[in-house]
LOKOLNU-251170 format. One record per residue (C-alpha): residue number from 0; residue in three letters; x, y, z. Coordinates in pm, 1 decimal, padded with zeros to 6 digits, always signed. Example, Ala and Ser with C-alpha at 12.3 -4.5 7.8 and 13.67 -1.06 7.14 Angstrom:
<atoms>
ATOM    nr   rest         xx         yy         zz
ATOM     0    ALA   +01230.0   -00450.0   +00780.0
ATOM     1    SER   +01367.0   -00106.0   +00714.0
</atoms>
This chain:
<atoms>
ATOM    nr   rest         xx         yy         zz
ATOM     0    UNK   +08517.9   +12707.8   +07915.9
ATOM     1    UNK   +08578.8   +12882.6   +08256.5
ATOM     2    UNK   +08300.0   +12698.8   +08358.7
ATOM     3    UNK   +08450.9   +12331.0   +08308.1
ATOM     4    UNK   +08786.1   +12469.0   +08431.5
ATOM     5    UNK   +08641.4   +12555.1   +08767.5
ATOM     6    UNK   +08440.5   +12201.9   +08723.8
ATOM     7    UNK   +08784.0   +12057.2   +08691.6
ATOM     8    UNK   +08953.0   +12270.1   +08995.4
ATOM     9    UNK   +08682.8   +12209.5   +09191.7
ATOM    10    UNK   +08679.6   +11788.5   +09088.6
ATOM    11    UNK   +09027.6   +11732.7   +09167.6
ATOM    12    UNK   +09049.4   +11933.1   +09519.1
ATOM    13    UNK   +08735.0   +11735.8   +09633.9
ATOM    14    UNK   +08925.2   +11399.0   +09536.2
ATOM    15    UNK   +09259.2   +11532.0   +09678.6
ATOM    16    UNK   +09070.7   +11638.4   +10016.7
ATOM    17    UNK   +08917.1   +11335.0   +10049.3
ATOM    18    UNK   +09274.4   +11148.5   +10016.6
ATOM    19    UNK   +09402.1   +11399.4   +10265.1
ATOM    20    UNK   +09088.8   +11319.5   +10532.1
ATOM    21    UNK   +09110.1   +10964.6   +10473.9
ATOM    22    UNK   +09471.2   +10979.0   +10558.8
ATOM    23    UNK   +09446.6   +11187.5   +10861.4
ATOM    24    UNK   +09176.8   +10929.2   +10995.9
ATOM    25    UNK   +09380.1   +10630.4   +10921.9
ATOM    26    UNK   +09592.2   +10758.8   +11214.8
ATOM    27    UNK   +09270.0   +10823.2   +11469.8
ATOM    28    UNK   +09087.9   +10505.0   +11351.8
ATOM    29    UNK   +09160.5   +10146.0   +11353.2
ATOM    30    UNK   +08943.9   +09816.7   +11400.1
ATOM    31    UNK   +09057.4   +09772.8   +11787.1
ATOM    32    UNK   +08895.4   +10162.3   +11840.6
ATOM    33    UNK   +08631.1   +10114.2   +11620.6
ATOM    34    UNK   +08339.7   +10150.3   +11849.1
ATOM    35    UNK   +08511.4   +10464.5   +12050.3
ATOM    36    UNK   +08509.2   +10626.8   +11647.9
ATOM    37    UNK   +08129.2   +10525.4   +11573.0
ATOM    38    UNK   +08092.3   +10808.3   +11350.0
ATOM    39    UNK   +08457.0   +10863.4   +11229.3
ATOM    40    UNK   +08477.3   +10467.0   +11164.8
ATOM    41    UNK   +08189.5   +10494.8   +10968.8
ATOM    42    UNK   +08320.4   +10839.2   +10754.5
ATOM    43    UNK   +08665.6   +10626.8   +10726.5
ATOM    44    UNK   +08522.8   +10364.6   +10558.8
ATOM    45    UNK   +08301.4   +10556.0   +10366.6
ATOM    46    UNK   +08616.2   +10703.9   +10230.2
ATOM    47    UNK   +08830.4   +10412.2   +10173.6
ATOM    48    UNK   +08541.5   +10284.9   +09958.0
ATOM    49    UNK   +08536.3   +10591.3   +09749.4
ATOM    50    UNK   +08920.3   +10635.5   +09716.0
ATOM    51    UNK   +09036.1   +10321.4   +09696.2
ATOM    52    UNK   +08948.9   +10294.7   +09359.2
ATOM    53    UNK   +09205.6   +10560.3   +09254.2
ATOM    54    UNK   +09468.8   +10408.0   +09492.4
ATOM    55    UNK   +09474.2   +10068.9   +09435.5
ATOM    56    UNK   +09667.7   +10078.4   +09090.1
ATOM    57    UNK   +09938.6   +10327.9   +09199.7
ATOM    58    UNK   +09956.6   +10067.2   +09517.2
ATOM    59    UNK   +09998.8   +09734.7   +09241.3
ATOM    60    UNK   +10260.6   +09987.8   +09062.7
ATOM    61    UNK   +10469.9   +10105.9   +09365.3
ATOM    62    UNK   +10475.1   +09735.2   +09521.0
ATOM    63    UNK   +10688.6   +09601.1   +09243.7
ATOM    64    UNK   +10975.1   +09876.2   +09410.3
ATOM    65    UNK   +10979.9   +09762.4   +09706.1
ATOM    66    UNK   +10959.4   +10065.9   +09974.4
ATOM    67    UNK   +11002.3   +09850.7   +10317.8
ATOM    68    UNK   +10650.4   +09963.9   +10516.5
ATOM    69    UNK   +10624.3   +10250.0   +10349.1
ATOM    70    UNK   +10297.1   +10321.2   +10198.1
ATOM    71    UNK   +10339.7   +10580.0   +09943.7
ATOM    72    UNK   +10055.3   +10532.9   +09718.6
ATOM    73    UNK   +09825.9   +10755.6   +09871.9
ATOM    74    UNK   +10100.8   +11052.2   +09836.9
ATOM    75    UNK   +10199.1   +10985.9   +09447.8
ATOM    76    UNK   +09771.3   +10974.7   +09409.8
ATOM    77    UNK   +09734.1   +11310.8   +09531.8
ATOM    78    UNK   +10045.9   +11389.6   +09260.9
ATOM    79    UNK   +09896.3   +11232.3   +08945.0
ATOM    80    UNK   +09550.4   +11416.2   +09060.7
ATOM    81    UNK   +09707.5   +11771.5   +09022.8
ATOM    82    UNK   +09937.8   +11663.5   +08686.5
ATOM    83    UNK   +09590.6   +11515.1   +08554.3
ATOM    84    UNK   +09424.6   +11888.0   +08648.4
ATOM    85    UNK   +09712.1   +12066.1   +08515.5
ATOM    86    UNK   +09688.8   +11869.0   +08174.3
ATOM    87    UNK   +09321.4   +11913.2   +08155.6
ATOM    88    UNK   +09335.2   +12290.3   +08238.0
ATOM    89    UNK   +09600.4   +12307.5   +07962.8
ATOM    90    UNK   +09416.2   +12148.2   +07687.4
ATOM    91    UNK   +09114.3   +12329.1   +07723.9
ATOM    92    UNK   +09270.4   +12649.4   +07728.5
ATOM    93    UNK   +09492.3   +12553.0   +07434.1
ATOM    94    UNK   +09140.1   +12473.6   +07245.6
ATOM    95    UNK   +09029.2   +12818.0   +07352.0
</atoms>
């Protein structure tokens, strides 16, 4: 079981990093700097196509609240990825 705990650790601060880089790029890249950022335009996307996945239904949820601009989607992600770890963790060591 400590095994697929770490599994799960491991799993959910990949995702979370990944939603942390993609955010911190979102502020260096854009499509008018595109070509300055060859290689970071190319990791940004890479990113929004793996992580958009996860953040597109909080996104549908949170726009019936209507924030203003405010994007908070990619913040109440990284949220339901650590409740979702904490659950898991829990069960399995309950089943222990």
């Amino acid at each position: 079981m400590g095994i697929l705990i770490s599994a799960i650790n491991f799993f959910a601060n990949f995702l979370v990093g990944m939603l942390i880089i993609r955010a911190l790029l979102s502020w260096v890249v854009n499509p008018y700097t595109a070509n300055r950022f060859g290689f970071l335009a190319r990791l940004y996307n890479g990113l929004i196509q793996l992580t958009e996945p996860l953040i597109r239904p909080v996104r549908a949820f949170l726009s019936r609240f209507r924030m203003g601009p405010f994007d908070f989607s990619l913040f109440v992600t990284v949220i339901l990825i650590g409740i979702l770890q904490r659950i898991l963790i829990r069960i399995l060591l309950f089943l222990m």
